[in-house]
Structure formats: structure tokens, C-alpha cells
C-alpha positions in Angstrom: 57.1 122.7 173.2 57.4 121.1 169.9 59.4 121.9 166.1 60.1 120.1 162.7 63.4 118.7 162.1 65.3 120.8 159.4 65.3 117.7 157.3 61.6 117.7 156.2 60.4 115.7 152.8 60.2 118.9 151.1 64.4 119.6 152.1 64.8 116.4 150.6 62.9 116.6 147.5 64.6 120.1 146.6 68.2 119.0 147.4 67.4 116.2 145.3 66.1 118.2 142.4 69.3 120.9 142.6 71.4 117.5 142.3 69.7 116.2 139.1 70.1 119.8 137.8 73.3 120.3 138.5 74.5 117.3 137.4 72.1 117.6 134.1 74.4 120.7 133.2 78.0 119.4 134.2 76.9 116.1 132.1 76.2 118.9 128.7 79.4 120.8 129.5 81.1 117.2 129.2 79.4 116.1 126.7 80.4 119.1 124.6 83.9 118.9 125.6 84.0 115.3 124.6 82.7 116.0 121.5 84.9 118.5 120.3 88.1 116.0 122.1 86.3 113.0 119.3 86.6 115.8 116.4 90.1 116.7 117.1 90.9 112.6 117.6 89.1 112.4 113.9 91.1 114.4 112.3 94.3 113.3 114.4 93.4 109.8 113.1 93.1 111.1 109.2 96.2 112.8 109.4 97.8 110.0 110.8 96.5 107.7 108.1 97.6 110.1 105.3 101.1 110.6 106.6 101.7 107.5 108.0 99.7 104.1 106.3 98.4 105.5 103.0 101.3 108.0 102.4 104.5 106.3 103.6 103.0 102.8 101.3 102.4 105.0 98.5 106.4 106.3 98.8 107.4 102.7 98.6 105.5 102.4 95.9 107.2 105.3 93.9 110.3 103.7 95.3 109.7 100.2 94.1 109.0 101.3 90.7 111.3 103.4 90.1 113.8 100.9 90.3 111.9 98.7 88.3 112.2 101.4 85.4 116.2 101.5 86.1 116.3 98.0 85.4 114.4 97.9 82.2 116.2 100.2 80.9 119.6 98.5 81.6 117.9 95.8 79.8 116.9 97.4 77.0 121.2 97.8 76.7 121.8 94.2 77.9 119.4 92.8 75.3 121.7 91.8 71.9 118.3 91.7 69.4 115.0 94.1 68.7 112.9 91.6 69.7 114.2 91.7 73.3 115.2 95.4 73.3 111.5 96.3 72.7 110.0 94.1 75.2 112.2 95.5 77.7 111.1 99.2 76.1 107.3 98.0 76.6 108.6 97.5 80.5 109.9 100.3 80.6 107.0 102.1 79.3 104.8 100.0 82.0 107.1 101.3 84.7 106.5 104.8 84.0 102.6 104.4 83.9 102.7 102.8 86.8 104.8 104.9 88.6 102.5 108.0 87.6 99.6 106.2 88.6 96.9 106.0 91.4 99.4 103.6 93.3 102.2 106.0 93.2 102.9 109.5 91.9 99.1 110.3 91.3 98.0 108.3 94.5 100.3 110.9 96.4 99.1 113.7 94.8 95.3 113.0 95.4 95.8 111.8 99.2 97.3 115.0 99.8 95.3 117.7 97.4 94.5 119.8 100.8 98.2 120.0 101.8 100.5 122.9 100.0 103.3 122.2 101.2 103.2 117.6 100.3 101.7 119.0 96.8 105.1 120.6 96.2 107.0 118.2 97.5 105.3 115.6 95.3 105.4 118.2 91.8 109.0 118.2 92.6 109.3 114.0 92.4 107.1 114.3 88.9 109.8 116.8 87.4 112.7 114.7 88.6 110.5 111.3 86.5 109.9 113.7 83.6 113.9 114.4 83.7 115.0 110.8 84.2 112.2 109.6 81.5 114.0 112.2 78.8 117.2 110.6 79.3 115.6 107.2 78.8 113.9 107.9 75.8 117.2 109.3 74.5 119.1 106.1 75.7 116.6 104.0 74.2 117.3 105.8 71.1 120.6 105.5 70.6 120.3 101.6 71.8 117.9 100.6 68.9 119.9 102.9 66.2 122.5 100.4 67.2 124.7 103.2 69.6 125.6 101.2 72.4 128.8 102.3 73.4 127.0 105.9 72.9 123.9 104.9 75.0 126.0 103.0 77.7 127.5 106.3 78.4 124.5 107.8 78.7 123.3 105.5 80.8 126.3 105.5 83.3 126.2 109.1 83.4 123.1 111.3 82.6 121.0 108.7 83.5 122.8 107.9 87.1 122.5 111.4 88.2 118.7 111.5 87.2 118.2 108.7 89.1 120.1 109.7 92.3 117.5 113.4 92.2 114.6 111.3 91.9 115.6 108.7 94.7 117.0 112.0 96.8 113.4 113.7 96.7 111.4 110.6 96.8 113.5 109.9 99.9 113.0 112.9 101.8 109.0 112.6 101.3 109.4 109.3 102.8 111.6 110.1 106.0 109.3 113.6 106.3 106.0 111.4 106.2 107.4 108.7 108.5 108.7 111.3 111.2 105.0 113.1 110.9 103.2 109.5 111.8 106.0 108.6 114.3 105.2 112.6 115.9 101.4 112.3 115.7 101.4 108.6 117.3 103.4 109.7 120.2 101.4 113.0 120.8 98.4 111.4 122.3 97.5 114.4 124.6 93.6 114.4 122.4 93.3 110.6 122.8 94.9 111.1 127.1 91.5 114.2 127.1 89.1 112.4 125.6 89.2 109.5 127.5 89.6 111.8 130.9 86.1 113.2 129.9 84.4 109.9 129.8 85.9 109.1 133.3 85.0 112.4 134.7 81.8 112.0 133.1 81.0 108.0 134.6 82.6 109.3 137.9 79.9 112.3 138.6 76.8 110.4 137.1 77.5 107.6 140.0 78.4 109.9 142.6 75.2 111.2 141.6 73.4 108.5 141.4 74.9 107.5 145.1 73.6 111.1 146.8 70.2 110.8 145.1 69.3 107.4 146.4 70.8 108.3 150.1 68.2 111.3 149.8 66.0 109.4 149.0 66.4 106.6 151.4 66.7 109.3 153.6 63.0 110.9 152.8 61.6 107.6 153.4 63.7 106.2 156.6 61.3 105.2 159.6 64.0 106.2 161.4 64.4 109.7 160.4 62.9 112.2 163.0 59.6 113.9 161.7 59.3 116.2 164.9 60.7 116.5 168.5 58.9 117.3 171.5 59.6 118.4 175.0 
């Protein structure tokens, strides 16, 4: 009496093949999924950079020169001739460019065109600059008409509380920009997926890899048994 062993070449080959398919198809669905995990890390990383590196310099920025502005205009009191009361006017007026500029207010407003609800918050800074540069220019009136005491007052009062809105809304953009990056570098659940993918994805190609060379080795043994007999 003689039979085959149920391992024949032909087992072997098929086994092999069902492998390589099924492994072709689990490699696509991961593939997918990782693709759609390096979107979401894209736009993760954008949003990051906005709120976080671009945005919170460009605050410090608006910060900066807005104290810049404060002092000119003090100086424009301080200075006792025209000659010195205009250059510190021409600061002044350098100041407020800047500060409305693509390094600061403007900068701001462009980085975050797509986002409502920053757009607001930065039309709301630009009003409080429009309200603090009215007050200057009437300072700055009275100061080269030769109304110190007059602009002095002005300058201790109107112009203070200007100032204090302006840094007050300038402020909150800054501490609401640095608690998004601070938020969006500790969630790191996309980055923690992502990277699960590519090990799930490394781990089944060699375990792959590993059953298709032992069926093979297996198809060619001289010590696997072709047939038995009695």
C-alpha cells in the first residue's frame, strides 16, 4: 500500500501564494491608513506652526512695537525744541507702520485668513491701534502748538487707558495662541498612530517574509517525505 504526504509541492506553492496575497492586501489597508495618519500629522504640524512659532513671534512683535510707539510719544513731550519733537513724531510714525505691517498686525492677519474666530481677534487689536493712534495724533497736537501741560494730561490719561486695551487684547491673543501650541504639542495621539502603522506594517512584511522562506525551504527539503509505503 502506498499515499502522498498531505504536504505535496503544489500545498506548498498555494499556501505560499494565499500568504503573498494576503499580506499584499493588509500591506494597502496600511498603507492607506498611514496615509491618511501623515495628512492629519500635516495639518497638526501647520497648525502648530501658525499657533505656536509664526503666531506667538508675530504677537511679540505687536507687543514690542507697541511699546516702542508709547515711548516716542512720551518723547515727542520730553523733547524741549521742534527739531527734536518731530524726529520723535517721525518715530512715532515708523512705529505705527511697522506695527501694521507684515511683521505684526498684517503678518497676523494673513497667517490666519482661514480662521474666523483669530481674524476677530486680530480686527479687534487694529481698532484698539486706530484708538490709541487718535489720541496720539491729538497729543502730538497739542505738544507742537506748545500745550504741554494740556498734552501731558492727555497723555497720562486718555492715552494710558488706550494703551492698557491694546496691551489687554494683544495679550489675550498671545496666552490663547501659546495654550493652542502647548495643547497641540502634547496631543500626539496622530504622531503615537502613525508611527504604530509603520511598525505593524515592518512587523507583518517580516513575519511574512519568515513563513514564505520556511515554505519554501520546506518544498525543497531532502528531508521532507514525498510518499510512504507499507
Amino acid at each position: 500500500m502506498s499515499g502522498q504526504s498531505a504536504v505535496t509541492p503544489k500545498f506548498l506553492a498555494r499556501a505560499a501564494a494565499i500568504c503573498c496575497v494576503v499580506f499584499a492586501v493588509f500591506a494597502i489597508l496600511v498603507g492607506f491608513m498611514g496615509i491618511s495618519s501623515a495628512k492629519q500629522m500635516g495639518a497638526r504640524v501647520a497648525v502648530m506652526y501658525n499657533d505656536g512659532s509664526r503666531g506667538v513671534a508675530l504677537c511679540g512683535n505687536v507687543s514690542a512695537g507697541f511699546q516702542k510707539m508709547r515711548v516716542a510719544l512720551r518723547n515727542v513731550l520730553l523733547s524741549k525744541d521742534m527739531t527734536g519733537k518731530r524726529r520723535h513724531m517721525d518715530e512715532l510714525d515708523e512705529c505705527e507702520a511697522y506695527l501694521r505691517g507684515a511683521e505684526a498686525i498684517h503678518g497676523l492677519t494673513d497667517t490666519f485668513k482661514d480662521n474666523p474666530a483669530r481674524t476677530d481677534e486680530i480686527g479687534i487689536i487694529e481698532a484698539k491701534l486706530d484708538d490709541y493712534t487718535a489720541v496720539a495724533e491729538r497729543i502730538t497736537g497739542f505738544s507742537l502748538a506748545g500745550m504741554d501741560a494740556e498734552a501731558l494730561a492727555m497723555l497720562n490719561n486718555e492715552a494710558e487707558r488706550a494703551a492698557e486695551e491694546f496691551s489687554k487684547v494683544a495679550g489675550v491673543l498671545s496666552d490663547d495662541l501659546n495654550d493652542s501650541a502647548r495643547r497641540m504639542a502634547d496631543d500626539s495621539t496622530a504622531v503615537k498612530k502613525f508611527k504604530a502603522l509603520i511598525l505593524a506594517n515592518v512587523g507583518l512584511s517580516v513575519g511574512m517574509c519568515i513563513i514564505i522562506v520556511c515554505l519554501t525551504l520546506l518544498q525543497f527539503s531532502p528531508f521532507r517525505v514525498l510518499s510512504t509505503s507499507d
